[in-house]
C-alpha positions as CSV (number, residue, x, y, z in Angstrom):
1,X,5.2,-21.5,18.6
2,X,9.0,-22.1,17.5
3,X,7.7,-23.6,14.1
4,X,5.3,-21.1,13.6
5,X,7.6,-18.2,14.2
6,X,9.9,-20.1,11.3
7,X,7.2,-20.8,9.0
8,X,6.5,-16.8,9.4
9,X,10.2,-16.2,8.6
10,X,10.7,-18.5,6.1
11,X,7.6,-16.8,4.0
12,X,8.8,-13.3,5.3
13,X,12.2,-14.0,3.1
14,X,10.6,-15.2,0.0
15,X,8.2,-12.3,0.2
16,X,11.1,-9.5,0.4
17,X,13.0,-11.3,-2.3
18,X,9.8,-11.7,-4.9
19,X,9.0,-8.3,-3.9
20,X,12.9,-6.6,-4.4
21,X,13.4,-8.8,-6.8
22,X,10.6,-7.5,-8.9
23,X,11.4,-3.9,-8.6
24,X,15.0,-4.8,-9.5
25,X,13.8,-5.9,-12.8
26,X,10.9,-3.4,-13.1
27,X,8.7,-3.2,-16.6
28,X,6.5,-6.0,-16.8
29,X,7.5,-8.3,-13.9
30,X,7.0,-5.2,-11.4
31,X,3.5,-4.7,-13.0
32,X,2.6,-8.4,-12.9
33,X,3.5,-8.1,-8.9
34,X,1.5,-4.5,-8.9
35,X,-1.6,-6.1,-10.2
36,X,-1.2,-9.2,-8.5
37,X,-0.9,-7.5,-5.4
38,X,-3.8,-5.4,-6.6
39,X,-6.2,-8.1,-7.5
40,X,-5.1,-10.5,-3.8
41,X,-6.1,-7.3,-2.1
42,X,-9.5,-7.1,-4.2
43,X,-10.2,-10.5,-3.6
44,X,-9.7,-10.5,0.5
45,X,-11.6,-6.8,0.8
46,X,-14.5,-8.9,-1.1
47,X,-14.3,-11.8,1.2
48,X,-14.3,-10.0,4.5
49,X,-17.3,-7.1,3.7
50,X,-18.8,-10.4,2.2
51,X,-20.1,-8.2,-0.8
52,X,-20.6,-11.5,-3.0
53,X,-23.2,-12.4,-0.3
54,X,-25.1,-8.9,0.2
55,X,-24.6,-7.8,-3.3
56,X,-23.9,-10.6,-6.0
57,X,-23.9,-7.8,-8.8
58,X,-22.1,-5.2,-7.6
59,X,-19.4,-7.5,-6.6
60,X,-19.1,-8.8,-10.0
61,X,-18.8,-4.9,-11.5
62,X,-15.9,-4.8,-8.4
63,X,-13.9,-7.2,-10.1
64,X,-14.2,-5.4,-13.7
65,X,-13.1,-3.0,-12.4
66,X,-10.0,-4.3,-11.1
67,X,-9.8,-6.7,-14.1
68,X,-9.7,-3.2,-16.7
69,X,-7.3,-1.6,-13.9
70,X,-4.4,-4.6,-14.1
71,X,-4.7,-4.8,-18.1
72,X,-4.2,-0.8,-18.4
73,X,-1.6,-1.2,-15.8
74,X,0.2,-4.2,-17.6
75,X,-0.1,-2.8,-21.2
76,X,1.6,0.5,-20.0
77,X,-1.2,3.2,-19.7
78,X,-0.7,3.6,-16.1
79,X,-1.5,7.2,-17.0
80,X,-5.4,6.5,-17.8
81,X,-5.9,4.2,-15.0
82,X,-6.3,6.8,-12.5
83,X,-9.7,8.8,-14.6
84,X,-10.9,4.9,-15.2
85,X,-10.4,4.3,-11.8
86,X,-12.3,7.0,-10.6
87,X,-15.1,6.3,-13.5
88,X,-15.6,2.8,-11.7
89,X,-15.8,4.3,-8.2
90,X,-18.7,7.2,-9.4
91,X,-20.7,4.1,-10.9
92,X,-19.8,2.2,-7.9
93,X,-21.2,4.8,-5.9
94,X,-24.4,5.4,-7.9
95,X,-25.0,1.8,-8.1
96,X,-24.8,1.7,-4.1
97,X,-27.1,4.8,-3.9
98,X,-29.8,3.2,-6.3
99,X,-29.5,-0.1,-4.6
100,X,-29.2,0.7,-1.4
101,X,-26.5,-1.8,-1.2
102,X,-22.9,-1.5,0.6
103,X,-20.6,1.1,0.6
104,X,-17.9,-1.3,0.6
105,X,-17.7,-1.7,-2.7
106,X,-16.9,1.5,-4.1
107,X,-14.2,1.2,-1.1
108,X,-13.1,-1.7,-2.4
109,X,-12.5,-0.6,-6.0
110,X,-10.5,2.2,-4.5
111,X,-8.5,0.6,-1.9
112,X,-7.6,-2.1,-4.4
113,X,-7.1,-0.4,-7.9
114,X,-5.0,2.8,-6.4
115,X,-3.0,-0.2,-4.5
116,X,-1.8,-1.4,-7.9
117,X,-1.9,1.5,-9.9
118,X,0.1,3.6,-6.7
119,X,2.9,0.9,-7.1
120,X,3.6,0.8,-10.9
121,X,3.1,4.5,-11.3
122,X,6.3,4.9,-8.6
123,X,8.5,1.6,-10.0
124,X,8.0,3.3,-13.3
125,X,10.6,2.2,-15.9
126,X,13.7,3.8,-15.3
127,X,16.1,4.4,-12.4
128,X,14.8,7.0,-10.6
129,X,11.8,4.8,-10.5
130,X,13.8,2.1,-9.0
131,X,15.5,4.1,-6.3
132,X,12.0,5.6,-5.2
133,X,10.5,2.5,-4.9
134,X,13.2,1.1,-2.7
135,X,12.8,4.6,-0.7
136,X,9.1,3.5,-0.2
137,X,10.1,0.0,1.0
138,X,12.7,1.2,3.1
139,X,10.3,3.1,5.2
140,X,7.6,0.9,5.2
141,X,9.5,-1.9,6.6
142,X,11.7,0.3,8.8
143,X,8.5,1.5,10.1
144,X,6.5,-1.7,10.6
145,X,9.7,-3.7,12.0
146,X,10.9,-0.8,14.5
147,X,7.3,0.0,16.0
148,X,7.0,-3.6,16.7
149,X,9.9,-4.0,18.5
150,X,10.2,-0.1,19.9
151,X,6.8,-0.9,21.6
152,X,7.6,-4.3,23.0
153,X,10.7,-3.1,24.2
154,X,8.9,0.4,25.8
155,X,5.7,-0.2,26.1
156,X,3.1,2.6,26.9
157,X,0.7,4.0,26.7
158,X,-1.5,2.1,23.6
159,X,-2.4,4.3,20.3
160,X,-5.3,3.2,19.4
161,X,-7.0,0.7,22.2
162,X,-10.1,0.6,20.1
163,X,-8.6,-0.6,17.0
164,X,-5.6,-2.4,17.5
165,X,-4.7,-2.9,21.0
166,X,-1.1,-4.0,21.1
167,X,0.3,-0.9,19.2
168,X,1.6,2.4,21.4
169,X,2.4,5.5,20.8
170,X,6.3,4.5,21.7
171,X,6.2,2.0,19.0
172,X,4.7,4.3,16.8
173,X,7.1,7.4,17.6
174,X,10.4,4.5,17.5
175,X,8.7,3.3,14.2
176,X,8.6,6.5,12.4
177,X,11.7,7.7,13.7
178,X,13.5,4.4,12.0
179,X,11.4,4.6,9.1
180,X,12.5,8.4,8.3
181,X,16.3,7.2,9.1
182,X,15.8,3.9,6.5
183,X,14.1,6.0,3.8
184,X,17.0,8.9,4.3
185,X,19.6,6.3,4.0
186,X,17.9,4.7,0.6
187,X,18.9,8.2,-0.7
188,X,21.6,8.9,0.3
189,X,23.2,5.6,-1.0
190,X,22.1,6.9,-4.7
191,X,22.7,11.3,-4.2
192,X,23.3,13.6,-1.8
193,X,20.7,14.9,0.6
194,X,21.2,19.3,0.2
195,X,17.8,19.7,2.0
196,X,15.0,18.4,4.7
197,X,12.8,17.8,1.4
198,X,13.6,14.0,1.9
199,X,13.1,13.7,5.5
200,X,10.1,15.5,5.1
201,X,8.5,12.6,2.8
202,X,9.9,9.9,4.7
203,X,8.0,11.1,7.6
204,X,4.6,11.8,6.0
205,X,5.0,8.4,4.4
206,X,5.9,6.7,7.6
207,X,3.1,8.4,9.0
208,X,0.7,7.1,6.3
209,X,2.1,3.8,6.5
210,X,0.9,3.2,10.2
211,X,-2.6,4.9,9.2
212,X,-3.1,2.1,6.7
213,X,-1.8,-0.3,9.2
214,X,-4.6,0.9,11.8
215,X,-7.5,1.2,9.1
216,X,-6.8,-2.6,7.9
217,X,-7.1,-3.1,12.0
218,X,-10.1,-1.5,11.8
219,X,-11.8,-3.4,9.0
220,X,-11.1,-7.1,10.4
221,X,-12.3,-5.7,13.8
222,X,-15.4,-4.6,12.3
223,X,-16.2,-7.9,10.2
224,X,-15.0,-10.1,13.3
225,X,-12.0,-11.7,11.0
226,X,-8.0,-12.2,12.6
227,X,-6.2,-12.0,9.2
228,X,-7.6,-11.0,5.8
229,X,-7.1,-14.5,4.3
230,X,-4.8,-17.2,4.9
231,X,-3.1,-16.9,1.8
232,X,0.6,-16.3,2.8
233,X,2.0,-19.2,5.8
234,X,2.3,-17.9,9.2
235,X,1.5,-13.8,8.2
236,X,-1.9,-14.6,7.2
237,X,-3.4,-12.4,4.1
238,X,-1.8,-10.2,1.5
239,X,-3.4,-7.1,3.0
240,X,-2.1,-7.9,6.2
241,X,1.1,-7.4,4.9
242,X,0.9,-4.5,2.9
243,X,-1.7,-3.0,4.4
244,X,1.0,0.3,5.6
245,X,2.4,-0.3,1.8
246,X,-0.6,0.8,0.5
247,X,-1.0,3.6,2.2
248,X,2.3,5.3,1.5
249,X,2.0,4.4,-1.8
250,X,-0.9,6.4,-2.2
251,X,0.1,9.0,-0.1
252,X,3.6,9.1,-2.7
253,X,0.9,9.5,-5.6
254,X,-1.2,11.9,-3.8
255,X,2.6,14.0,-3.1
256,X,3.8,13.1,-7.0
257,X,0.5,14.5,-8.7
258,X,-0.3,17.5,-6.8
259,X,3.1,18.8,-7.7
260,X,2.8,17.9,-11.2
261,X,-0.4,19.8,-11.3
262,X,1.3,22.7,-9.6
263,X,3.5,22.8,-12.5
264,X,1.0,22.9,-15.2
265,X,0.4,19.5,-15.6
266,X,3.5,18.7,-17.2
267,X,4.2,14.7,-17.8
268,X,7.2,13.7,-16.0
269,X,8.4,10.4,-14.0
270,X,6.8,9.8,-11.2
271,X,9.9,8.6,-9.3
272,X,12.1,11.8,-9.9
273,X,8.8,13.9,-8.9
274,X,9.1,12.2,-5.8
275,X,12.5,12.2,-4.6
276,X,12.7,15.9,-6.0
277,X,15.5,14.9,-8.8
């Protein structure tokens, strides 16, 4: 157990400093890791629905799709991967309907193409991209590392038995808490907070972050699978890992785009959109 738990630091510190210092440097080596990221979680999603085995076909249209998504996303034209993206899902979906195959695989597309595309469109290129980014990551991780140890520590009542029995609703209350205080602090270190706008986001992204947590729960409880892969010593898969990433990444999109649309549409960074700069 002592050299596992050290094997799972030990990759836990490399992972943090690929993954900080990628969104340091931001332009191409933050998309490499968006796509990458994008493509891993493509690749387990596949492997656990086993779509390759059900639907040989549709499987292989999945991994266009994700394929067109990372070179948009690596040649700069985040803005069209989102209509593309939804282009592959429709076919997806008509495919599935004609087929009768699985709905997994229009999940898949979706789950995995808005998981890279969410990340670069918020990174963007300059430094309000930067500092939302690190906002994102700050309550993520505050999120994920303070429920864990919040719930140990309380205990509880459990939040979702059915799906992931060791989490409570302690944890998850200590988690978002921390999470809300980690993303606050992020921006605070770069400008000064004047309203509750911040906290606000923080919490619906904590919030978001432990929904994607529970729905990855959910997916490897339904297929009968521990971790997603066994690509990363000692944490298991990429999506288990940035399964509550995902989530408040698209949930930051989601936030970012309905207020650009509520201003007529008008191009702007995604990054200041979010933290309201």
């Amino acid at each position: 157990m002592q050299s596992e738990l050290k094997l799972r630091i030990a990759s836990g510190i490399v992972l943090a400093a690929v993954a900080l210092g990628a969104t340091w440097a931001g332009g191409l080596a933050f998309q490499f890791l968006s796509v990458a990221i994008g493509l891993l979680v493509y690749y387990e999603w596949s492997t656990i629905t086993k779509l390759a085995e059900g639907d040989f076909q549709g499987n292989a249209f999945g991994w266009l799709s994700q394929i067109v998504i990372a070179v948009l996303v690596l040649f700069d034209y985040i803005h069209l991967s989102l209509p593309v993206l939804a282009a592959f899902s429709v076919l997806a979906g008509l495919w599935v309907l004609i087929r009768n195959t699985s709905w997994w695989l229009p999940g898949g597309i979706v789950y995995a193409g808005l998981t890279a595309v969410s990340l670069a469109a918020i990174r963007g290129a300059d430094y309000l991209g930067l500092v939302a980014m690190l906002f994102v990551f700050a309550v993520v991780w505050g999120t994920d590392i303070f429920a864990y140890f919040t719930g140990r520590a309380i205990g509880g009542p459990k939040l979702a038995p059915a799906i992931s029995p060791g989490k409570t609703w302690s944890g998850a209350l200590g988690g978002t808490i921390c999470g809300v205080l980690a993303g606050v602090a992020v921006f605070m270190a770069h400008f000064s907070l004047q309203d509750f706008r911040i906290p606000i986001i923080a919490l619906v992204l904590s919030v978001s972050s432990q929904i994607g947590d529970l729905f990855e729960s959910f997916i490897k409880r339904r297929f009968g699978v521990k971790d997603s892969s066994h690509l990363i010593p000692g944490h298991g898969g990429v999506m288990d890992r940035v399964d509550g990433l995902i989530f408040a990444c698209v949930a930051a999109l989601v936030l970012v785009l309905a207020q650009i649309l509520s201003a007529g549409g008008r191009a702007v960074a995604f990054g200041s959109v979010l933290l309201g700069l």
